[in-house]
C-alpha positions in Angstrom: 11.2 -3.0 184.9 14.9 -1.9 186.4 15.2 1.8 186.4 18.8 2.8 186.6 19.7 6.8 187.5 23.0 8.1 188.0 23.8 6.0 191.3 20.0 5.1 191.7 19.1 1.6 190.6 15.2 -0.1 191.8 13.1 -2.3 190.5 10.0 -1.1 189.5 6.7 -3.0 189.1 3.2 -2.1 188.5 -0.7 -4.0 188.6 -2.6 -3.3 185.9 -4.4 0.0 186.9 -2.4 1.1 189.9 -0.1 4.0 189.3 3.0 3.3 191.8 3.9 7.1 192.1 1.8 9.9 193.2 1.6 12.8 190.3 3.8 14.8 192.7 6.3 12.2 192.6 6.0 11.6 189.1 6.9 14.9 188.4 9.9 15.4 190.8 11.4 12.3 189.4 10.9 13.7 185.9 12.5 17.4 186.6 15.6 15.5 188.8 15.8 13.2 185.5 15.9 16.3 182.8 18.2 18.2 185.6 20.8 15.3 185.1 20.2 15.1 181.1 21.3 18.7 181.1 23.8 18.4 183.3 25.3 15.4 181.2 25.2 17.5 178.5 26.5 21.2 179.7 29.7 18.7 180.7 30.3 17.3 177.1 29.4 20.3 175.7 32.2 22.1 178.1 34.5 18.9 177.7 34.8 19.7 173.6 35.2 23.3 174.0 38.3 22.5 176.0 39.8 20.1 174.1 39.1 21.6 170.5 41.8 23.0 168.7 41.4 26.6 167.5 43.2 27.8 164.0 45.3 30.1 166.5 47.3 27.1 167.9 47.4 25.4 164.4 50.9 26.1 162.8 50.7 27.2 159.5 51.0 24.4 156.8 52.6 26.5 154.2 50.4 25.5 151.3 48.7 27.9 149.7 51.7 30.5 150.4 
């Protein structure tokens, strides 16, 4: 099974029964995982606060007036 992470890409296989990552592992690979996630999304989230259009900068459209 590939598992691909930001720059990080290994193949990953298993036997049936073995776990190939101590629980200590498992779970520092799972936090560094949902670090990125929220990281990915705090910079969209930033990205369309900057690039969204407020009524302030909207000239006015005359209908309605």
């Amino acid at each position: 099974m590939p598992v691909h992470i930001n720059e990080l890409t290994s193949e990953v296989a298993i036997g049936a029964g073995e776990l190939p990552l101590s629980p200590q592992q498992l779970e520092k690979l799972i936090n560094l995982v949902l670090r990125r996630i929220a990281e990915k999304d705090r910079q969209a989230r930033l990205t369309k606060e900057a690039t969204k259009l407020g009524q302030s900068v909207i000239p006015p459209s005359g209908i309605g007036s």
